[in-house]
C-alpha positions, 0 to 999 in steps of 0.5 A, a space after each residue: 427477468 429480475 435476475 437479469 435486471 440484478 445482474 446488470 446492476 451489478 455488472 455495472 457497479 463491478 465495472 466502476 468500481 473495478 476501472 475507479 480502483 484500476 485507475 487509481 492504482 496504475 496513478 499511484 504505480 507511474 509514481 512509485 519511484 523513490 528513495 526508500 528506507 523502511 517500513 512500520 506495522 503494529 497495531 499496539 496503541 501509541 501510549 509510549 512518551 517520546 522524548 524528541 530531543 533526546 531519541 536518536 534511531 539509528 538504522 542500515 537501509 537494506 530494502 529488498 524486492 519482497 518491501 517493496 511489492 509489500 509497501 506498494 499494496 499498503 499504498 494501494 490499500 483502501 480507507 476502511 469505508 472503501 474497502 467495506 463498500 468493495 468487499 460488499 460488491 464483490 459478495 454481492 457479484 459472486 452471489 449473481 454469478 451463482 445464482 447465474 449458473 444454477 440458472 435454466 441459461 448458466 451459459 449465457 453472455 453476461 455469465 462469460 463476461 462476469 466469469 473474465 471481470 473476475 478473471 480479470 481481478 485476480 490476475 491483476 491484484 495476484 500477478 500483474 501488481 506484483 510483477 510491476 512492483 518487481 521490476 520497478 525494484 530492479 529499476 531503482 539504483 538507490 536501493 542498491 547501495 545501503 544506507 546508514 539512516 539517522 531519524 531523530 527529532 529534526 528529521 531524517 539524516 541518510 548517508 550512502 555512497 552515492 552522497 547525504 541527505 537531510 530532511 525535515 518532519 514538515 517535509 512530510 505530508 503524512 504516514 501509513 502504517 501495516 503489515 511490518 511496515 511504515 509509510 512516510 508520504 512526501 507526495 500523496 503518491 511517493 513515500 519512503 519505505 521502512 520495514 520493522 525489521 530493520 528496527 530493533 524493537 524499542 526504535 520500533 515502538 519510538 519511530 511509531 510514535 515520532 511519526 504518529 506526533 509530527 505527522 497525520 496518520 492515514 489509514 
């Protein structure tokens, strides 16, 4: 009676916290469509002294699909706390869904229905996720034009063949940072692209630190 008691709480804490996370990812996905440019990942501390009236980064925009489903799972990435709280659920669901199975009734109906939530779990994260972030790529008609991107003190300066842009630091809400990647936020849910591999490593290091002194970091 106790176990079955454990494993409805747990079912019920896996549920919420899977539907909140599926919710959110499916309101961050709808607005996954943007301009992108490139990314930033490195966990060095920032002790570089920028000096913005004279740094100049110059970069060739050149996102593929592989940047793109990277910089959708940095989007979809969980503050530390989050994260913290959905890795402790999760051990503590496979540990009633073991002791389940080694129990005299392994094949009841609340074994069946954590068996497909985790089922459930992995195929969204490893195939639907990915899939999406794929074919959204394919949508986007920016990314196939390469871009000439100039990122300085005043902002970001692009030239393609479809026209120019101009946009200023404090049009920018914030960045995030991981996996070779850089993340710079117009909106709480689109954002530019800017993988490290466009960089050199000295732009690198100075486009880390130009965000991180004209914009708030998120984790």
């Amino acid at each position: 009676m106790g176990l079955e008691y454990i494993e409805s709480g747990i079912l019920f804490l896996l549920l919420s916290f899977g539907g909140a996370l599926c919710m959110h990812s499916f309101h961050r996905l709808e607005n996954l469509e943007q301009r992108a440019a490139r990314d930033l990942a490195d966990t060095r501390p920032l002790n570089r002294d920028v000096s913005e009236e004279s740094t100049m980064i110059t970069i060739q925009q050149d996102i593929n699909a592989g940047d793109y489903r990277r910089a959708l799972f940095l989007h979809l990435r969980p503050r530390p706390v989050f994260a913290v709280a959905g890795v402790l659920v999760l051990l503590l669901f496979l540990l009633v869904l073991v002791c389940k199975l080694c129990s005299v009734d392994r094949w009841g109906r609340g074994t069946f229905i954590m068996i497909g939530v985790l089922l459930y779990l992995v195929t969204y994260f490893f195939w639907l996720l990915p899939r999406w972030a794929s074919k959204s790529f394919k949508q986007n008609q920016f990314l196939k034009h390469k871009a000439m991107c100039v990122i300085d003190a005043a902002g970001l300066h692009s030239t393609s063949e479809v026209g120019n842009s101009d946009i200023p630091w404090d049009h920018f809400l914030k960045w995030k940072m991981g996996g070779n990647m850089i993340l710079l936020y117009f909106t709480d849910t689109m954002y530019f692209i800017f993988p490290k591999r466009l960089f050199s490593v000295e732009f690198w290091d100075e486009f880390r630190a130009m965000a991180d002194s004209k914009l708030k970091r998120v984790r």
